[in-house]
DRENDO-1510 file (C-alpha; in Angstrom, 1 decimal, always signed):
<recs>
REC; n; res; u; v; w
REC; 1; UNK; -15.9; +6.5; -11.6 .
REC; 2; UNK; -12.2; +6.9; -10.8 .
REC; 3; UNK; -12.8; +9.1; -8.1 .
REC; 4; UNK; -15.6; +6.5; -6.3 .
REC; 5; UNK; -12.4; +4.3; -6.5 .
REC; 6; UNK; -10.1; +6.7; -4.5 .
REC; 7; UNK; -7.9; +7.8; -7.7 .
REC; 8; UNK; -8.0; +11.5; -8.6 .
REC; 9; UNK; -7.6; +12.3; -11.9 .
REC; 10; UNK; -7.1; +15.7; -13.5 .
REC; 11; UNK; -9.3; +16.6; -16.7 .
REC; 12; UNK; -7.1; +15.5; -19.3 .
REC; 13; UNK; -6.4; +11.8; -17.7 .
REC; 14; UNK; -10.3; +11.4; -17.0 .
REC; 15; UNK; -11.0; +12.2; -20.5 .
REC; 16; UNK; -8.0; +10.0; -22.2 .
REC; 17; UNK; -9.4; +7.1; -19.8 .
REC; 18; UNK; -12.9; +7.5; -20.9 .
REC; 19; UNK; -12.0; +8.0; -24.8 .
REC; 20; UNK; -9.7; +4.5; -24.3 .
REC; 21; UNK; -13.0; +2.5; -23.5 .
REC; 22; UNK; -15.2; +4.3; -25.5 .
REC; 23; UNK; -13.5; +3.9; -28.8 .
REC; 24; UNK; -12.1; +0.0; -27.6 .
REC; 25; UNK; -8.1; +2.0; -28.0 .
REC; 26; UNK; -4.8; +0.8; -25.9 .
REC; 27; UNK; -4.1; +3.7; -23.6 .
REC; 28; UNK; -0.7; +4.5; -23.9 .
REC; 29; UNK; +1.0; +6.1; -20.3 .
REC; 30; UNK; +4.2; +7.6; -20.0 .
REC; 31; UNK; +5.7; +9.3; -16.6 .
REC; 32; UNK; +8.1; +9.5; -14.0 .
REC; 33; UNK; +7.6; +6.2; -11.6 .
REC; 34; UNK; +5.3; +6.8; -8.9 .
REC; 35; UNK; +2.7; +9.4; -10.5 .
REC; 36; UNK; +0.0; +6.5; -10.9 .
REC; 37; UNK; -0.1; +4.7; -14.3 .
REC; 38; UNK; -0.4; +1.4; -13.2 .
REC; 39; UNK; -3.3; +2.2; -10.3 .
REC; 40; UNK; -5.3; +3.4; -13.6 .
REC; 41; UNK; -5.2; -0.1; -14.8 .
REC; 42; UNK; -6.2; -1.5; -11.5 .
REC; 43; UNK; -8.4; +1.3; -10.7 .
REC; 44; UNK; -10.0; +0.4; -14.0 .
REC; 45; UNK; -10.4; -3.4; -13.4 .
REC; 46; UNK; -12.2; -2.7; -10.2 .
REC; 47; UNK; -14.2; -0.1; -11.0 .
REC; 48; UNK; -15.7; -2.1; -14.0 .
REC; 49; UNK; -16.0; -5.8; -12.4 .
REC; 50; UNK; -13.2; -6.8; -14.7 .
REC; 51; UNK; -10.0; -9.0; -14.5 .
REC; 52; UNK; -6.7; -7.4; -14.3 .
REC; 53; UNK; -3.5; -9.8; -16.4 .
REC; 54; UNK; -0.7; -7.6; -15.6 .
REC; 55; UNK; +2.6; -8.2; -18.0 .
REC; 56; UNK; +5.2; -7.2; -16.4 .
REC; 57; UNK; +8.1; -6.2; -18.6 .
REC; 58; UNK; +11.4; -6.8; -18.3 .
REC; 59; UNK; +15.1; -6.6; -20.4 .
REC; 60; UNK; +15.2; -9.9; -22.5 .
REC; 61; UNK; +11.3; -10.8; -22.3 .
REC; 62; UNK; +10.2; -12.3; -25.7 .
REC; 63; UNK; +6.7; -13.3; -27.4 .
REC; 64; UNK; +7.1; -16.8; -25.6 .
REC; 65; UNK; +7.5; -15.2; -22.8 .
REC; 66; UNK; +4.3; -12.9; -22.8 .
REC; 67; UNK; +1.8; -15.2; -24.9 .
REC; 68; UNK; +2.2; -19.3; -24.4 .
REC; 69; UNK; +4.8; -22.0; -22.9 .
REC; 70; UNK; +4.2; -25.9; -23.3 .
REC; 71; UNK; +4.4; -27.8; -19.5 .
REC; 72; UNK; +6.9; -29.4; -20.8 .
REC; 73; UNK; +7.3; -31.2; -17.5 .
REC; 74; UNK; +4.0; -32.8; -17.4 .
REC; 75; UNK; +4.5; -34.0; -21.1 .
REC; 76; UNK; +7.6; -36.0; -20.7 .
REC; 77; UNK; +5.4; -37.6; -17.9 .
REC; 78; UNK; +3.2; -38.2; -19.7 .
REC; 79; UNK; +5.3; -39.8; -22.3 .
REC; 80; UNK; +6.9; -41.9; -20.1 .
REC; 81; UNK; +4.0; -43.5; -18.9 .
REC; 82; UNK; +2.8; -43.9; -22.4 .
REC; 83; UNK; +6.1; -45.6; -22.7 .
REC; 84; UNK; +5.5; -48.0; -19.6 .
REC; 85; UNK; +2.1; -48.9; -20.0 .
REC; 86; UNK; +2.9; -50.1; -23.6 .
REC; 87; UNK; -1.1; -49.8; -24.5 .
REC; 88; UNK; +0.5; -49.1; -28.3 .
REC; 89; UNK; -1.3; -45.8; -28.3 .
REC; 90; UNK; -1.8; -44.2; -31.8 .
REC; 91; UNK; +1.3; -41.7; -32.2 .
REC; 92; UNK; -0.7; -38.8; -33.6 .
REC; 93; UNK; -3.7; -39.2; -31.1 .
REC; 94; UNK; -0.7; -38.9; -28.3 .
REC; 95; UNK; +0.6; -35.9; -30.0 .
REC; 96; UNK; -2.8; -34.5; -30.5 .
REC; 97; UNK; -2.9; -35.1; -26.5 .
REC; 98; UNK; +0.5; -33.3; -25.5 .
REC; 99; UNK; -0.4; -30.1; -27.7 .
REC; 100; UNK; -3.7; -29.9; -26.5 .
REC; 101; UNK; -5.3; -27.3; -24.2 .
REC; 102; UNK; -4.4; -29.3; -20.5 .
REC; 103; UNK; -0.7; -28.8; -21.2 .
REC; 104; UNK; -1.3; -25.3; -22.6 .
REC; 105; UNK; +0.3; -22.6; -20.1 .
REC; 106; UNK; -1.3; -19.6; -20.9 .
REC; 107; UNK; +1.0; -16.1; -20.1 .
REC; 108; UNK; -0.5; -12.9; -19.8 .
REC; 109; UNK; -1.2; -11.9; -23.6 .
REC; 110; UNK; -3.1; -15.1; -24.3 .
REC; 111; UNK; -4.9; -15.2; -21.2 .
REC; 112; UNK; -6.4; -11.3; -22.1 .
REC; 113; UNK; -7.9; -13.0; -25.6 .
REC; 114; UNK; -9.7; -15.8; -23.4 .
REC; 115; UNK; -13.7; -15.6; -23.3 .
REC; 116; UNK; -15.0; -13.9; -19.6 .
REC; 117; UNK; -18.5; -13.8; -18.7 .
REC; 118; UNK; -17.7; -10.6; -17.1 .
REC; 119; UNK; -16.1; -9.3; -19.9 .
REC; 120; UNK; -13.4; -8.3; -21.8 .
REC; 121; UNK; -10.5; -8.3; -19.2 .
REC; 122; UNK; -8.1; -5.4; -18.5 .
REC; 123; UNK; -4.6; -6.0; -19.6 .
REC; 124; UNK; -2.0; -4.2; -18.3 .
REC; 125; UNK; +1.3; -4.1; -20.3 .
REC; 126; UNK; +3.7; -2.3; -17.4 .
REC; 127; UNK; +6.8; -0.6; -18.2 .
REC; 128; UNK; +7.3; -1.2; -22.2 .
REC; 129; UNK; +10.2; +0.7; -22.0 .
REC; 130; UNK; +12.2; -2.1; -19.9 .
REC; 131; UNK; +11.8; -4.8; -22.8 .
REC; 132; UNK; +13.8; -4.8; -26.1 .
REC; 133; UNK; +13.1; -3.5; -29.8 .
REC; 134; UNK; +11.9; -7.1; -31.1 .
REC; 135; UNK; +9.6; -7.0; -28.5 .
REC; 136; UNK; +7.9; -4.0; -29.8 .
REC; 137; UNK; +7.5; -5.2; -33.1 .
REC; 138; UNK; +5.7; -8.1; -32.1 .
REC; 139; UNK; +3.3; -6.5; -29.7 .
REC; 140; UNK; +2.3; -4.2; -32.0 .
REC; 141; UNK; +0.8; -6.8; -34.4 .
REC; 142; UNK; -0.7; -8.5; -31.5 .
REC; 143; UNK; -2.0; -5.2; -30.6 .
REC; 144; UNK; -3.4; -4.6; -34.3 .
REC; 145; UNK; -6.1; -7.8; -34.6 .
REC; 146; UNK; -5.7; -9.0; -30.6 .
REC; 147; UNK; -4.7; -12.5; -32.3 .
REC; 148; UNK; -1.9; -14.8; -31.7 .
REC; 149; UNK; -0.7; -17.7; -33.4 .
REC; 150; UNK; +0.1; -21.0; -32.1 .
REC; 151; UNK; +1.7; -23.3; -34.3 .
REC; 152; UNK; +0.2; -26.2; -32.8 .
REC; 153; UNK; -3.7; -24.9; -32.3 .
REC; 154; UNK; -3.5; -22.2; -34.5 .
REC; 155; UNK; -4.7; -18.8; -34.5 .
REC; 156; UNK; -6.5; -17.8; -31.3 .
REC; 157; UNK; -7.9; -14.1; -31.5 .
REC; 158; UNK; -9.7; -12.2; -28.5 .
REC; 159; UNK; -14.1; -12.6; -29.3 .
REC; 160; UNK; -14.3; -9.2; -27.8 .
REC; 161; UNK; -10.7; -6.4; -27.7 .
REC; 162; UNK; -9.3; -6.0; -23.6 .
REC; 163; UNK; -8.8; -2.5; -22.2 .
REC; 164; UNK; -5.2; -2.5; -23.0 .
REC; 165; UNK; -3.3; -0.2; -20.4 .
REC; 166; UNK; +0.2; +0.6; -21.8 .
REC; 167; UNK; +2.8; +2.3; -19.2 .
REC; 168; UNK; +6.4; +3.6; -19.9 .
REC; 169; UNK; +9.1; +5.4; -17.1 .
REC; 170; UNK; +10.3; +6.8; -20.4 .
REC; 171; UNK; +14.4; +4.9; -19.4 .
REC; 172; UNK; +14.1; +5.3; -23.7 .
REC; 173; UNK; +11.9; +5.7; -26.2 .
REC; 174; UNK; +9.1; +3.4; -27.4 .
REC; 175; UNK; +8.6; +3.7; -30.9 .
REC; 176; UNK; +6.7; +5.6; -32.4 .
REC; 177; UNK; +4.2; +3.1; -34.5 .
REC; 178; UNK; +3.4; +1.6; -31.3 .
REC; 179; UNK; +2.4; +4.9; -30.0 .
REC; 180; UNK; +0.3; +5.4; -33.1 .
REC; 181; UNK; -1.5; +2.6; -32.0 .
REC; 182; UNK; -2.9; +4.0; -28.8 .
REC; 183; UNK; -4.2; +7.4; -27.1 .
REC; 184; UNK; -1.4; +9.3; -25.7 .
REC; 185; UNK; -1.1; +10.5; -22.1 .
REC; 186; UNK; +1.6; +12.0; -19.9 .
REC; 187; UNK; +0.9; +11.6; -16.1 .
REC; 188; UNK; +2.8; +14.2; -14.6 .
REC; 189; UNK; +3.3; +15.1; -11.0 .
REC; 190; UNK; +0.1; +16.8; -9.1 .
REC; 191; UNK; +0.0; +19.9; -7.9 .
REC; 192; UNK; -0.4; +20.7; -4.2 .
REC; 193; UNK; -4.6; +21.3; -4.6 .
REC; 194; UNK; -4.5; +17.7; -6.5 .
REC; 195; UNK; -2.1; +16.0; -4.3 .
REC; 196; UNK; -3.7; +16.9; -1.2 .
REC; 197; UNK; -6.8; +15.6; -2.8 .
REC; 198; UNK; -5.0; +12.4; -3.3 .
REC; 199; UNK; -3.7; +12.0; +0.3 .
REC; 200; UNK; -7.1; +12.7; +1.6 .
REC; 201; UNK; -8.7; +9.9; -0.2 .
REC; 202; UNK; -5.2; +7.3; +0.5 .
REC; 203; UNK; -4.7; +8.5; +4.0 .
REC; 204; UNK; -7.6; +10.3; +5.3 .
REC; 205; UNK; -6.5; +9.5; +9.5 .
REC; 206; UNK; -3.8; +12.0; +8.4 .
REC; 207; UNK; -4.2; +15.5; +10.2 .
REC; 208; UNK; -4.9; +18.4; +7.9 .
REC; 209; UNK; -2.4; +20.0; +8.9 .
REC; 210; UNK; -0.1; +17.6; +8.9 .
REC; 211; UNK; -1.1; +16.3; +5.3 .
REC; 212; UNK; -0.5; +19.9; +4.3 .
REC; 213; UNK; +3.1; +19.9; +5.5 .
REC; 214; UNK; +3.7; +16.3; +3.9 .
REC; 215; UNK; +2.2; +17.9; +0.4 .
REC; 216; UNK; +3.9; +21.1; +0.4 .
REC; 217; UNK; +8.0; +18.9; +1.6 .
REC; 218; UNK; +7.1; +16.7; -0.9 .
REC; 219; UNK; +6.1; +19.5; -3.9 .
REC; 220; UNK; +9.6; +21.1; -2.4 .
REC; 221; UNK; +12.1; +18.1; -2.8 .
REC; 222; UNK; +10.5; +17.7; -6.6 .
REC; 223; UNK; +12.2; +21.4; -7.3 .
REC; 224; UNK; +15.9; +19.8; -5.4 .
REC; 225; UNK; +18.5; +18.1; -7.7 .
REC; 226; UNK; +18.0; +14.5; -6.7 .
REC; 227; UNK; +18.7; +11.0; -8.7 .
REC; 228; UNK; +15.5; +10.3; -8.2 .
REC; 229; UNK; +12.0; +12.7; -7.0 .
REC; 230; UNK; +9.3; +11.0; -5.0 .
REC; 231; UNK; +6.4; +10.3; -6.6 .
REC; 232; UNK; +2.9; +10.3; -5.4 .
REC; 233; UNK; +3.4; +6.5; -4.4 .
REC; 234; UNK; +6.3; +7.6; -1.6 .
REC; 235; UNK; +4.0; +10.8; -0.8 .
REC; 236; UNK; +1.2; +8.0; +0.9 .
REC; 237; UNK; +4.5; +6.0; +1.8 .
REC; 238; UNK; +5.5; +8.5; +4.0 .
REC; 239; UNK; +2.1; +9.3; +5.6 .
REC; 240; UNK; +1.2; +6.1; +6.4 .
REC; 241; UNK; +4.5; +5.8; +7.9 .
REC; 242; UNK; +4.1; +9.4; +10.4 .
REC; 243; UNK; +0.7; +8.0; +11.4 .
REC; 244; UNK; +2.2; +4.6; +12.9 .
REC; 245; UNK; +4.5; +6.8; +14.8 .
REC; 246; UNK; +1.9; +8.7; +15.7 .
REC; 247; UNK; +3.6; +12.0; +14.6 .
REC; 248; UNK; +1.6; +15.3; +14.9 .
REC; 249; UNK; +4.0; +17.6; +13.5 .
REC; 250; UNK; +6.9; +17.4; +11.1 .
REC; 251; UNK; +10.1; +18.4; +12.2 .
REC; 252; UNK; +13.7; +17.4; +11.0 .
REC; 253; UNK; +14.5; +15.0; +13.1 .
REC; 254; UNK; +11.1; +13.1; +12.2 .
REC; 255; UNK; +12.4; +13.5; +8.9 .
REC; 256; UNK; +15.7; +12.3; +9.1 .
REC; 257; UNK; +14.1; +9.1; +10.7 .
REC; 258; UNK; +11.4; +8.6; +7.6 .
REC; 259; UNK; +13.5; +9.4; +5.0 .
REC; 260; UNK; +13.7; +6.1; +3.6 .
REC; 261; UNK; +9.9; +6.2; +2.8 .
REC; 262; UNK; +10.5; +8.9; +0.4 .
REC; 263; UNK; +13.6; +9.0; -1.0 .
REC; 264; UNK; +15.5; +6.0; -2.3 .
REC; 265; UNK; +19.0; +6.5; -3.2 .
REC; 266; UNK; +21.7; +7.0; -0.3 .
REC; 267; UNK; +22.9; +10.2; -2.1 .
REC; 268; UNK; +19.6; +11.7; -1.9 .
REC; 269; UNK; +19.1; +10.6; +1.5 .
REC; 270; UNK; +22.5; +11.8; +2.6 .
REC; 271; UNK; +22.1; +15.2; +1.0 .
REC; 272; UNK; +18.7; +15.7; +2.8 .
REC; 273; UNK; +20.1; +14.9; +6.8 .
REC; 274; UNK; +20.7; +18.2; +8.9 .
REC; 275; UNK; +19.8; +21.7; +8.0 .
REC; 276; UNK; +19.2; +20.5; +4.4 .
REC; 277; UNK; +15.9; +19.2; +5.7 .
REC; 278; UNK; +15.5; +21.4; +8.0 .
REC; 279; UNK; +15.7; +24.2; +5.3 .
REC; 280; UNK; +13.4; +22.4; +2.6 .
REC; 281; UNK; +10.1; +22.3; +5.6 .
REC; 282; UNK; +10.9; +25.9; +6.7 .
REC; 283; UNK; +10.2; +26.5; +2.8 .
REC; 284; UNK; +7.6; +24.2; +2.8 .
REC; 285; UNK; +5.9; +25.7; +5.6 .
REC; 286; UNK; +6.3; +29.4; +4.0 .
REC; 287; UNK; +4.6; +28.3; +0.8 .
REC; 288; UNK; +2.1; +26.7; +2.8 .
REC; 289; UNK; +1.4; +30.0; +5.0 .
REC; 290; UNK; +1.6; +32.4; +1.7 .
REC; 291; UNK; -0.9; +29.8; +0.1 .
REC; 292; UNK; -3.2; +30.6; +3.3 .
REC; 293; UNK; -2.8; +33.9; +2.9 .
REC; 294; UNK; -3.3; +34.5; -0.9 .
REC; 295; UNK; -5.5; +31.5; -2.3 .
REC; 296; UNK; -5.2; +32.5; -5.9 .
REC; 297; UNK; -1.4; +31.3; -5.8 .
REC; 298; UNK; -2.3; +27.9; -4.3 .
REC; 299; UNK; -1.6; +25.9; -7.8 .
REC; 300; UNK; +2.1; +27.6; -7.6 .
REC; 301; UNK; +3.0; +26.1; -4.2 .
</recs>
């Protein structure tokens, strides 16, 4: 199913992903940025006809945040033109009207509990480990019975669970009750056999050869001392870029040029100008040839 989407997973992600829906459990993934959590959720979503909520987390975001706000525009209007009109409306049927579902705004948590005739939606909660420890605490109650309270409807609770998708950069640790909550997976980087699979099915206009050399530059800067590694995100970055320049062969000044599509901090990029780069795709290259030339240590380039 993943794969009819274009995502390649290895064995253990397939079978985390398909234990998550059978069992109706949050999926809990953690990884460097860039190796393809979040696609799983969208992946997911499309692959199954559902909706995808995505919750985007951030430092400072709180339950009001992620479940409910009041429009709290539209209900001083409202007011006011109770106000003007001066029909004497009853006070509790007007406050019955400004807490009632038209000037409801529903945020991502409460919006995954609604009713879809296409079923339960898939909820994406991206990058826990940005938000705060209160934060935590709440979601995992709201993760527990998928309920929320609302102190001026009351309790609203999900009629069927959605396919909760948890990701984390690991920037610190999520707790661990909130891991207990959910399978556990850690995305790591692909090897050269799976990443080359993944660039065929993102960029597949991409020579062979050419793809091959991208792989193995990519595999080689993961093994450099850099702030920050490309992940498999910047991998398609950068062949997407070399095929709107039309580029048939790698070479360093080519590099030099693109190095902005995989590499994002000026140290990194200033390190990697010159016969750095130049160094890193003659070692590329050799890995790619020894590969060639002995198969069986194709996993190690």
């Amino acid at each position: 199913m993943l794969a009819a989407q274009g995502y390649v997973a290895d064995r253990g992600l397939a079978t985390v992903v398909f234990l998550s829906l059978k069992l109706g459990r949050p999926l809990f993934l953690e990884g460097e940025a860039g190796v393809g959590k979040t696609e799983i959720a969208k992946t997911l979503a499309t692959a199954l006809g559902r909706r995808l909520i995505r919750l985007q987390c951030y430092e400072g975001l709180d339950a009001a945040s992620a479940v409910y706000e009041w429009n709290f525009a539209a209900q001083m209007i409202a007011i006011r033109t109770a106000e003007a009109s001066n029909t004497g409306a009853d006070r509790d049927a007007l406050q019955a009207e400004l807490f009632g579902d038209d000037y409801l705004i529903r945020r991502p948590l409460l919006e995954a509990m609604q009713p879809d005739p296409r079923g339960a939606p898939v909820l994406l909660i991206d990058e826990l480990d940005r938000t705060d420890e209160p934060f935590e605490a709440f979601l995992l109650e709201a993760l527990s019975d998928f309920q929320v309270t609302i102190p001026e409807l009351g309790t609203v609770k999900a009629p069927k669970p959605p396919i909760v998708i948890v990701t984390s950069n690991r920037t610190r640790e999520v707790h661990d009750a909130l891991k207990r909550r959910c399978l556990y997976h850690w995305v790591d980087y692909p090897d050269f056999d799976r990443e080359m699979q993944i660039l065929t099915a993102r960029a597949p206009d991409l020579a062979p050869r050419l793809s091959q050399e991208v792989v193995a530059f990519v595999q080689a800067l993961r093994t450099e001392d850099l702030f920050k590694h490309p992940g498999i995100a910047e991998t398609i970055d950068w062949a997407n870029c070399l095929l709107a320049l039309d580029v048939i062969d790698l070479s360093p000044e080519v590099i030099a040029d693109t190095l902005g599509a995989i590499l994002k901090y000026q140290d990194d990029i200033t390190r990697l100008q010159g016969s750095e780069a130049k160094r890193i795709l003659d070692q590329a290259r050799a890995n790619i040839n020894e590969a060639s030339v002995d198969p069986s240590r194709q996993d190690r380039t």
